[in-house]
C-alpha positions as CSV (number, residue, x, y, z in Angstrom):
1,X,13.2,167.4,131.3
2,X,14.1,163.7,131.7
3,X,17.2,162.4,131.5
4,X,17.9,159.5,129.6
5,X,21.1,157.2,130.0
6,X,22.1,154.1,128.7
7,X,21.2,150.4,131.1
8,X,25.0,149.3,132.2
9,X,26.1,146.3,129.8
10,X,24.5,143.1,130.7
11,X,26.9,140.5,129.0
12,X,25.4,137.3,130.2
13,X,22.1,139.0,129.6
14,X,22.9,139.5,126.1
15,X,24.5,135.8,125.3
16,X,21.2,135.0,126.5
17,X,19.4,136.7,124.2
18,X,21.3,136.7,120.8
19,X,23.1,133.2,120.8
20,X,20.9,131.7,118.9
21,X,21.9,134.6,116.1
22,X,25.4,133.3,116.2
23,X,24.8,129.6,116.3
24,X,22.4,130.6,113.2
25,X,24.8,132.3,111.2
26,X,27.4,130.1,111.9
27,X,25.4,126.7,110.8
28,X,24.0,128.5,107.4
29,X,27.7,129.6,106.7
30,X,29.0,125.7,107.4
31,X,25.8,124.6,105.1
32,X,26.9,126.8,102.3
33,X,30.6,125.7,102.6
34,X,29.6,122.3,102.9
35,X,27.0,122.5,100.0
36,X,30.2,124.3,97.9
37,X,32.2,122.0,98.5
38,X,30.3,118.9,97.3
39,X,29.5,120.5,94.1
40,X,33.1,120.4,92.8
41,X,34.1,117.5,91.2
42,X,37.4,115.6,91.6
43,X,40.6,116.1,90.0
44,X,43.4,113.9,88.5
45,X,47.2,114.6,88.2
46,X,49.3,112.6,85.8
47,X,52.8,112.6,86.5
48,X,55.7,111.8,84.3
49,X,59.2,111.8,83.7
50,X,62.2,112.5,80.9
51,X,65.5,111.6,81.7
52,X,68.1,113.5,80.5
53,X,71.4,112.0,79.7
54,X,74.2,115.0,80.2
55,X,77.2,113.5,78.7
56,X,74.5,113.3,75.8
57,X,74.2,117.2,76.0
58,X,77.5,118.0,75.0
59,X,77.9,115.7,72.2
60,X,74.7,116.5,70.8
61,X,75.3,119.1,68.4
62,X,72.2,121.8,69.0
63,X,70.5,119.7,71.4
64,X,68.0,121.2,73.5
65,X,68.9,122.2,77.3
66,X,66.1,121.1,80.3
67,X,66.0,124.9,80.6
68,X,65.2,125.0,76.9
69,X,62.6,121.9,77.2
70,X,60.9,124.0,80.2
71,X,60.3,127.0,78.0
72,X,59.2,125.1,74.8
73,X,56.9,123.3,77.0
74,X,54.8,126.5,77.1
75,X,55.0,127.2,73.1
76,X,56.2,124.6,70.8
77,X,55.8,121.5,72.7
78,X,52.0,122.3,73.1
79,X,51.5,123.2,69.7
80,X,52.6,120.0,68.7
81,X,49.9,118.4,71.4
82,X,47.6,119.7,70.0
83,X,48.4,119.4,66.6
84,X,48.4,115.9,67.3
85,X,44.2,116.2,67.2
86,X,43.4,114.4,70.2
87,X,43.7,117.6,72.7
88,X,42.3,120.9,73.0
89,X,44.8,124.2,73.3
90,X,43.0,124.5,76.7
91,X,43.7,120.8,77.8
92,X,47.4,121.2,76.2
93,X,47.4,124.2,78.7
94,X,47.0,122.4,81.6
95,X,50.4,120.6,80.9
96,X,53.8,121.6,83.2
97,X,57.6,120.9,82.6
98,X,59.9,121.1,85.3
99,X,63.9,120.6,85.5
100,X,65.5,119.0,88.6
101,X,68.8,117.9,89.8
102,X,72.3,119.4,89.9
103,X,73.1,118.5,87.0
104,X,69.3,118.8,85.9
105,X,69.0,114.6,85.3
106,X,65.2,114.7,84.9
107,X,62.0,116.6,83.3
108,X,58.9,116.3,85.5
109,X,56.2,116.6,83.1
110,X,52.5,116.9,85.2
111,X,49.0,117.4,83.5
112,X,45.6,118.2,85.1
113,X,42.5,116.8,84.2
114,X,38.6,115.9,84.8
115,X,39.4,112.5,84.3
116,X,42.3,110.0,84.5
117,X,42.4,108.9,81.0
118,X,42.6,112.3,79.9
119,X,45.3,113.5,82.1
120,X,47.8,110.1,81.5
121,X,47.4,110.5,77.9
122,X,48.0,114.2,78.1
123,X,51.4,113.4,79.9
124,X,52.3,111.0,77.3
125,X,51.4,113.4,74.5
126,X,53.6,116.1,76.1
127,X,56.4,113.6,76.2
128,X,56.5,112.4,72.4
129,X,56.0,116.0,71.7
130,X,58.9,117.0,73.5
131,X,60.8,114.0,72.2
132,X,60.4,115.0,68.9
133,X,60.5,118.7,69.4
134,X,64.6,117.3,70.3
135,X,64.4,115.3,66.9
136,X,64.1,118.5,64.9
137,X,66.7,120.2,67.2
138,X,69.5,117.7,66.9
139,X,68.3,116.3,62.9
140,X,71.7,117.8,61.3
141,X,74.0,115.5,64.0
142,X,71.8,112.4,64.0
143,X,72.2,112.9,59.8
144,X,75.8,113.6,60.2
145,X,76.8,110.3,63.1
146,X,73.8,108.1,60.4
147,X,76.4,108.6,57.5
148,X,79.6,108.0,59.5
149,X,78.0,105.1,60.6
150,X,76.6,104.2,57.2
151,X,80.6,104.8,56.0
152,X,82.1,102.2,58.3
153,X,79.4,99.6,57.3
154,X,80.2,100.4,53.8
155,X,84.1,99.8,54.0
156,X,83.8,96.5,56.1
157,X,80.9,94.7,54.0
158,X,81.3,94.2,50.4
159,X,77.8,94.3,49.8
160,X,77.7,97.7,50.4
161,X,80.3,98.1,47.8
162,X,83.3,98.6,50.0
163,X,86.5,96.7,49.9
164,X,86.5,94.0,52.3
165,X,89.5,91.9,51.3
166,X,92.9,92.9,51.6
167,X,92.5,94.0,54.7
168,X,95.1,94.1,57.1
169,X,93.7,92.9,60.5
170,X,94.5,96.7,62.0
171,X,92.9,98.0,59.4
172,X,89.5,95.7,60.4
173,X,90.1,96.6,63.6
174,X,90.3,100.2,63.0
175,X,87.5,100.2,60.9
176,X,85.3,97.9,63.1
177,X,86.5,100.7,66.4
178,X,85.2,103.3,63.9
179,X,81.5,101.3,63.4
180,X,81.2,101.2,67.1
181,X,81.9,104.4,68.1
182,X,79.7,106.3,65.2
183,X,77.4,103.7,66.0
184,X,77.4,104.5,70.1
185,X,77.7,108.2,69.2
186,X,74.5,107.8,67.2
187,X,72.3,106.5,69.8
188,X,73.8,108.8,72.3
189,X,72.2,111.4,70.0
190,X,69.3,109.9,69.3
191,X,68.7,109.3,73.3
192,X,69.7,112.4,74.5
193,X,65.9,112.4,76.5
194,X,64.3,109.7,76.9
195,X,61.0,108.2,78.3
196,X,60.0,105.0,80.5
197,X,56.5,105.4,79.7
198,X,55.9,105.2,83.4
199,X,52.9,107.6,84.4
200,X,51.5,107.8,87.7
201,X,47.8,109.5,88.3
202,X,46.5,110.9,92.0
203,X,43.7,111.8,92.8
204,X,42.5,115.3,94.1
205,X,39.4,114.8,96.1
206,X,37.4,117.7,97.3
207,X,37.7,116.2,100.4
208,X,41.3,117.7,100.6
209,X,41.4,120.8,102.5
210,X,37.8,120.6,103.8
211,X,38.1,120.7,107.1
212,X,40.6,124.3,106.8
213,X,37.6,125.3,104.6
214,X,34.5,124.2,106.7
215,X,36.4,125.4,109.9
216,X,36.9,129.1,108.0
217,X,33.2,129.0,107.0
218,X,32.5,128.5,110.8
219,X,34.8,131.3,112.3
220,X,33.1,133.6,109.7
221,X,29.8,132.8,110.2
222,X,30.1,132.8,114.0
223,X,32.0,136.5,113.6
224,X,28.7,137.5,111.4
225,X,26.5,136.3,114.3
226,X,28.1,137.9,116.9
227,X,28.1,141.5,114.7
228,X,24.2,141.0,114.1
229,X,23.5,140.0,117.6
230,X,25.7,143.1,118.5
231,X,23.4,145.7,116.6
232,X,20.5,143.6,117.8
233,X,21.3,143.8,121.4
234,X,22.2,147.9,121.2
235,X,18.7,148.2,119.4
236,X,17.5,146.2,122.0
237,X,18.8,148.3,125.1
238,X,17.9,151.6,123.3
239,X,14.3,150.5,123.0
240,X,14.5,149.9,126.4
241,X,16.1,152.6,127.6
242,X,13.4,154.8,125.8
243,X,11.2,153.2,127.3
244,X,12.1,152.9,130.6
245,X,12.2,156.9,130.6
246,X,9.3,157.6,129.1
């Protein structure tokens, strides 16, 4: 009976033999990366901003908190986006709120998109959403600071009916102190958020992050290579073993 045993491990024998395996797998896993890659399409981030007025906050009876604003961002504010017609629940989707600052001073709004247009029109549809989605909140105090205001006018001008002679000059200057504070405490209410309008877009190409990608497509397809070319080169020294014993 003959014995059979195993050839000792060649190494550079078998670099010789199955590098061109690796090398293979490698490039076709680069090609499909690179192939991948160039089929996605670029995308665009619009990027916005409410500013939030705290001193507003707490003489705004009911106004909404940035905390609240963030989590009406997800519900109400893009129900009203898309009930404004012009957007799709699934492009209103695509819309984010985010509070900064200690005190919380500003909203980020940011909205994803195909295209530019379509992203910078989303942000400014989130922001008069939101800015009215504050309307409805703080409508009883912007009614109640409109007839104080709408009070004072009335008791200096006689042509809203009010007395306007007689008047002591304290008593215009009280009532003229009066106009300007309900008038200041109405646009305080009124402005509680507001918004410059300014929206920035970048672009996302799908050049970003290639080279991690391509490189991870390499490491992998040489790591496939090296597994088939190490089943290749144990079939190859068994055949030979066998028949080197034959």
């Amino acid at each position: 009976m003959t014995s059979q045993s195993a050839a000792p491990l060649d190494l550079t024998g078998a670099l010789k033999r199955q590098w061109w395996i690796v090398v293979l797998t490698a490039l076709v896993a680069l090609g499909v990366a690179f192939a991948s890659l160039n089929s996605v399409k670029p995308s665009y981030t619009a990027t916005g901003v409410l500013h939030v007025g705290p001193a507003a906050l707490s003489h705004a009876l009911n106004a909404p908190t940035p905390d609240d604003m963030v989590r009406a961002s997800s519900a109400e504010i893009r129900a009203a986006i898309v009930a404004g017609g012009e957007f799709t629940a699934a492009q209103a989707a695509r819309v984010r709120f985010a509070a900064t600052g200690a005190p919380q001073t500003r909203i980020t709004m940011t909205a994803e998109a195909d295209d530019a247009a379509t992203a910078e029109g989303l942000v400014n549809a989130a922001a008069k959403a939101a800015l009215g989605y504050t309307a409805d909140a703080t409508a009883v105090e912007v009614a109640r600071q409109t007839a104080q205001v709408e009070a004072a006018k009335a008791a200096l001008s006689p042509r809203h009916g009010g007395p306007n002679t007689g008047l002591t000059p304290y008593e215009r200057w009280s009532l003229e102190s009066a106009l300007i504070d309900a008038t200041s405490g109405l646009e305080t209410v009124k402005n509680v958020y507001t918004f410059d309008k300014k929206v920035s877009v970048a672009t996302t190409s799908r050049l970003e992050g290639m080279k991690t990608t391509l490189l991870a497509a390499l490491l992998l397809g040489g790591f496939v290579g090296v597994v088939i070319g190490g089943v290749r080169e144990y079939l190859w020294r068994r055949r030979n073993s066998s028949v080197a014993s034959a």
